[in-house]
Each structure stands twice: as structure tokens, then as C-alpha cells.
N, CA and C of each residue as an Amber inpcrd file, in Angstrom:
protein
   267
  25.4440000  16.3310000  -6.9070000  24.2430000  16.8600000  -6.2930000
  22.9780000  16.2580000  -6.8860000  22.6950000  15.5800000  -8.2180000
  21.6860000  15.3200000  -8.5510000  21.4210000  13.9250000  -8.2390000
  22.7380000  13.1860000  -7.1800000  22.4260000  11.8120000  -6.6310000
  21.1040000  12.2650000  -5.4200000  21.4080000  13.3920000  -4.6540000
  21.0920000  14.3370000  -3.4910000  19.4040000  14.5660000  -4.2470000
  19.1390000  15.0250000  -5.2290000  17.8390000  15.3830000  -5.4010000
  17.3290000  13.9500000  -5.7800000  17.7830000  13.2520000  -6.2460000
  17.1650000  11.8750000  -6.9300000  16.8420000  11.0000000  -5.7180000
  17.5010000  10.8040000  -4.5460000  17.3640000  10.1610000  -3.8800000
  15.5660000  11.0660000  -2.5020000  16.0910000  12.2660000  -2.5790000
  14.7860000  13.0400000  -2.0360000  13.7970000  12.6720000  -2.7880000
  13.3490000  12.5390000  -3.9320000  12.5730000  12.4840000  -4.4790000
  12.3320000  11.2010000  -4.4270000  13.1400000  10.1670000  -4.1400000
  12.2150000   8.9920000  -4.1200000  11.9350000   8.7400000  -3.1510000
  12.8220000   9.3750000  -2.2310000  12.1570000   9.2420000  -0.3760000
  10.6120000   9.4900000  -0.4350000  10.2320000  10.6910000  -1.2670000
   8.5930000  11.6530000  -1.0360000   8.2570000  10.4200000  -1.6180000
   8.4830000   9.9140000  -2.7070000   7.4140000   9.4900000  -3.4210000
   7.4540000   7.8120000  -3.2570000   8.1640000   7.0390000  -2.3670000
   7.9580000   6.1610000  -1.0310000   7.0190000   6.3790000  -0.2050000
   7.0730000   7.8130000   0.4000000   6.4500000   8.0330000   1.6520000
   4.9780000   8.3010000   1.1350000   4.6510000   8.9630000  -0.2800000
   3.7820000   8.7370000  -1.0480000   2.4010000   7.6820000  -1.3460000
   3.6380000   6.8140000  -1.5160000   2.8210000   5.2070000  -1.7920000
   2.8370000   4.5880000  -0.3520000   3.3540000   4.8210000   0.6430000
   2.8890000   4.4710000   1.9810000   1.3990000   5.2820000   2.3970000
   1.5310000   6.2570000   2.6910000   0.3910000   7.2070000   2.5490000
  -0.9740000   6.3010000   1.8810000  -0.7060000   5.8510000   0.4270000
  -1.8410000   5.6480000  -0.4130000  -2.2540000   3.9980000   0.2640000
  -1.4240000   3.4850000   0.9040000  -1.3690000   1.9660000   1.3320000
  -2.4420000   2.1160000   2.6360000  -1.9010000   3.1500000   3.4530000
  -2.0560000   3.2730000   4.6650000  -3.7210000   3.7500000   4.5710000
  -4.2650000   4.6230000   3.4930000  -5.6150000   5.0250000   3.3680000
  -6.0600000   3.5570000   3.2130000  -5.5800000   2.7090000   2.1920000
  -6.1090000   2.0400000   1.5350000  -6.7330000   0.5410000   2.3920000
  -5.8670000   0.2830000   3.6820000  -6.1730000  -0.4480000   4.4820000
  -7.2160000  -0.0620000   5.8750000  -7.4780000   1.5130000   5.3420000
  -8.7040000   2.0410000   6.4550000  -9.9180000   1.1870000   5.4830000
 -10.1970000   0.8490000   4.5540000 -11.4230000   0.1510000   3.9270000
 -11.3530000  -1.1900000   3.9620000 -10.4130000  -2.0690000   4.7810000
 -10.4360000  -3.3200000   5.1160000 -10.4730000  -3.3800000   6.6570000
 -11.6920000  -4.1330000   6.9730000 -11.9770000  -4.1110000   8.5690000
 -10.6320000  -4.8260000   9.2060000 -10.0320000  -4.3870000   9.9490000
  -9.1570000  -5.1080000  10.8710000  -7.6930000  -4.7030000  10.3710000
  -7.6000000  -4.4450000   9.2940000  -6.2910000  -4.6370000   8.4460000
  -5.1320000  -3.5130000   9.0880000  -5.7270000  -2.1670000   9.6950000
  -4.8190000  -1.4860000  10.3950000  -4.3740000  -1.7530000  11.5690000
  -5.2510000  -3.0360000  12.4960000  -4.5560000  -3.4430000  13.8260000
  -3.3940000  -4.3470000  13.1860000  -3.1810000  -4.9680000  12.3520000
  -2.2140000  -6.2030000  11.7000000  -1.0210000  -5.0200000  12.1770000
   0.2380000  -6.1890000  11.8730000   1.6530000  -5.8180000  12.2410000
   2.1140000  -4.7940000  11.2550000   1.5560000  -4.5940000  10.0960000
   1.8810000  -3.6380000   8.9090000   0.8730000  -2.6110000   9.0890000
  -0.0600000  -2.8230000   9.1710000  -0.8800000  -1.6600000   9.8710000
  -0.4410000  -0.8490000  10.7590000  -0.1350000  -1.5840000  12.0430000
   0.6400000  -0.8240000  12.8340000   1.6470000  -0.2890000  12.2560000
   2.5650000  -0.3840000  11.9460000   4.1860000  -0.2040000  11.6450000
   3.6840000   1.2000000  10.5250000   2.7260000   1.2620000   9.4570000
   2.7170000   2.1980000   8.7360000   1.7280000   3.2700000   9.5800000
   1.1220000   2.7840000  10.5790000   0.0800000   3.6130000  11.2040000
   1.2120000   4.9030000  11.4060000   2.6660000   4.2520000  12.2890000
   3.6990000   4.9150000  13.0620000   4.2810000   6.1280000  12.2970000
   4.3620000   5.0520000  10.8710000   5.1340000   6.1660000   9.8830000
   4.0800000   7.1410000   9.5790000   3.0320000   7.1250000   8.8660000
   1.9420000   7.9080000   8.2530000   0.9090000   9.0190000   9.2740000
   0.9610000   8.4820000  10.6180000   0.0770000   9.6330000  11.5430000
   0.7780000  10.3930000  11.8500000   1.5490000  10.6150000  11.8430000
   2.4030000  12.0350000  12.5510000   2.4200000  12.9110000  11.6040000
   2.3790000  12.5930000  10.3010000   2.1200000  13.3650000   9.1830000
   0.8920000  13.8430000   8.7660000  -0.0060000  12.8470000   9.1110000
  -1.7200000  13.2350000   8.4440000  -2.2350000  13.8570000   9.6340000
  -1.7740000  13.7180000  11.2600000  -2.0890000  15.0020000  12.0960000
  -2.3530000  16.0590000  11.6820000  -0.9590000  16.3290000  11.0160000
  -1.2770000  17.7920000  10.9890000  -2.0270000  18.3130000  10.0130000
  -2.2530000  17.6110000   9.2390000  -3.3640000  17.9130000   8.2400000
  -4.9550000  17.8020000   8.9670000  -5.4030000  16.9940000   9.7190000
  -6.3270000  16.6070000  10.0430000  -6.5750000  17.7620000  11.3270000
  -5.6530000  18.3810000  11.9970000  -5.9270000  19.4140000  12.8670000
  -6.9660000  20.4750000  11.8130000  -6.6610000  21.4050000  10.7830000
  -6.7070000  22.3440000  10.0440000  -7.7660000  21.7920000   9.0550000
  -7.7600000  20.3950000   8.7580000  -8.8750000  20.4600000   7.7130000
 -10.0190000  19.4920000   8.2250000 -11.1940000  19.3410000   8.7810000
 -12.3210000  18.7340000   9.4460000 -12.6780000  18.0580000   8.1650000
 -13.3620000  16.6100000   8.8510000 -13.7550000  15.2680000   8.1600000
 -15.0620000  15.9090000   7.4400000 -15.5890000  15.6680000   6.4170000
 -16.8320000  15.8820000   5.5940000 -17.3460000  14.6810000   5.7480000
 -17.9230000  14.7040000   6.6280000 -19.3340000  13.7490000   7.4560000
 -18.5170000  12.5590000   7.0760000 -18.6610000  11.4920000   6.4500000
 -17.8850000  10.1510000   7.1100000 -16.3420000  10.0510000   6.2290000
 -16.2370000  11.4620000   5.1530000 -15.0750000  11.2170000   4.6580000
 -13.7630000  12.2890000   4.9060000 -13.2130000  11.9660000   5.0840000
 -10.7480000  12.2170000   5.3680000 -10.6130000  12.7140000   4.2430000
 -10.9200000  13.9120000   4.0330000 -10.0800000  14.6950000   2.8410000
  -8.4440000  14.6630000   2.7760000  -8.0980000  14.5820000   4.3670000
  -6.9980000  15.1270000   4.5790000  -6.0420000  14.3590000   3.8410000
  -6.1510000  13.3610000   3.7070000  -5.0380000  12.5880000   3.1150000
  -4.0250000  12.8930000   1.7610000  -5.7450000  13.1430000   1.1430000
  -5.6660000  13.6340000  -0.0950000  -4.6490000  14.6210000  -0.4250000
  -5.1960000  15.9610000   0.9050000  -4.0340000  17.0570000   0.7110000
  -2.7210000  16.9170000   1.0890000  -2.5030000  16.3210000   1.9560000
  -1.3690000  15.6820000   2.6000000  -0.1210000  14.9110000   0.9780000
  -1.2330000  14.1370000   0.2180000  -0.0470000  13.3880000  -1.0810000
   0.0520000  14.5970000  -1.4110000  -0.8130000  15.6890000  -1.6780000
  -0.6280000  16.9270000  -2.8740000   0.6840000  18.0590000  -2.1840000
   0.8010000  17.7520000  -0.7740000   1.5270000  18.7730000  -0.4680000
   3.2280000  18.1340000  -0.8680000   2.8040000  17.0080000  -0.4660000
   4.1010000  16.0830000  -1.0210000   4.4820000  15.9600000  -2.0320000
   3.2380000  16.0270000  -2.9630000   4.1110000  16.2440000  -4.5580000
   4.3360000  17.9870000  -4.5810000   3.8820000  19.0570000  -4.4330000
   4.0470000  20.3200000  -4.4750000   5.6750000  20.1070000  -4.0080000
   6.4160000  19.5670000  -2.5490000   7.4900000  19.2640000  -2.4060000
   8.0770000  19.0870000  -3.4700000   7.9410000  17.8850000  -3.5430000
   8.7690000  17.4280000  -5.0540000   9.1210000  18.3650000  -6.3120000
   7.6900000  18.9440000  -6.9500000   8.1470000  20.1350000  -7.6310000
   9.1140000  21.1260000  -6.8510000   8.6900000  21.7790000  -5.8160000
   9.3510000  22.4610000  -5.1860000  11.1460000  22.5300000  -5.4440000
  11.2950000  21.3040000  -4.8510000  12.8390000  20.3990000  -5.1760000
  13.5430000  20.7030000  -6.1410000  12.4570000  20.2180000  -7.1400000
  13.1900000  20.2000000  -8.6390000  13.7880000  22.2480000  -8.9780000
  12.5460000  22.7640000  -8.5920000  12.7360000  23.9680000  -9.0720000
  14.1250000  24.5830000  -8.1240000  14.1710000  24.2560000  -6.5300000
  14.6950000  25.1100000  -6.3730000  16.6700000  23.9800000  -6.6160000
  16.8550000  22.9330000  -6.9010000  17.7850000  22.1390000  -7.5120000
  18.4450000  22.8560000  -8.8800000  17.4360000  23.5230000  -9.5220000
  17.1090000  23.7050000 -11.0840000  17.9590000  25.4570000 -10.5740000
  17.1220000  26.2750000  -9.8890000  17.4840000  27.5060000  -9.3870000
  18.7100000  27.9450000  -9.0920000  19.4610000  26.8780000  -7.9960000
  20.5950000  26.8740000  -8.0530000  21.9400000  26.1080000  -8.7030000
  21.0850000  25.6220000  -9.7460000  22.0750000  25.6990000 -10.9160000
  22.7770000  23.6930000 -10.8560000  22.0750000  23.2370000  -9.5460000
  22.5430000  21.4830000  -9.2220000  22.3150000  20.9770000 -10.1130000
  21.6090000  21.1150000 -11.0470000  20.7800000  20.1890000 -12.2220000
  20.8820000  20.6250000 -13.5540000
């Protein structure tokens, strides 16, 4: 079972550093129409939706993102504890 949590946890914290990529190419003009732009646009918006429904832009800046990694690491703890809880670890 702790192949099972090890491997979740690096899924989040993949999807993590995509996330931080995907902000990171909104500050290069053009760089999100590119073929990797696209392709992470696919992976990363369906996720920052729903953040971005519930939390409104502060005049030209995307908090949401922000909360979006934090909910993902809260996951991760989450994991561990409830792995830890039932005794997998």
C-alpha cells in the first residue's frame, strides 16, 4: 500500500509543478498559444475553473492559482494522514 500512496503523491505534486509552469508561461507573451501551452492549458483549466468561479481576480491579478497548489498540497497532507490512520504506513 505505500507503493499506492507514493505514487499519489507524486501524481499531486506533478500536477503541482504543471500548475506552477502553466502560471508561469501566462508572463511570456505568446507562450500559452505554443503546442505546450496548449497541451498544459488542457491539463491545468479544468482544474483552476473551479477555483476561479468562487474566487474573483484582484484587479489585474489570479489569486486562484495560488489556492488551487495549496488545496493540492492540503491533499497530499490529507493522504498521508488518512494512509497513516488506517494503519497503510
Amino acid at each position: 500500500m505505500t507503493f499506492v500512496l507514493f505514487l499519489l503523491l507524486r501524481l499531486i505534486e506533478i500536477y503541482s509543478w504543471a500548475l506552477i509552469i502553466y502560471i508561469l508561461l501566462s508572463w511570456v507573451p505568446n507562450l500559452r498559444e505554443s503546442k505546450f501551452g496548449v497541451m498544459l492549458g488542457k491539463i491545468c483549466e479544468p482544474y483552476l475553473e473551479q477555483f476561479r468561479k468562487i474566487i474573483p481576480p484582484l484587479g489585474m491579478i489570479d489569486i486562484s492559482p495560488i489556492v488551487a497548489i495549496f488545496v493540492l498540497r492540503f491533499a497530499q497532507t490529507g493522504l498521508v494522514s488518512l494512509f497513516r490512520m488506517l494503519g497503510l504506513v
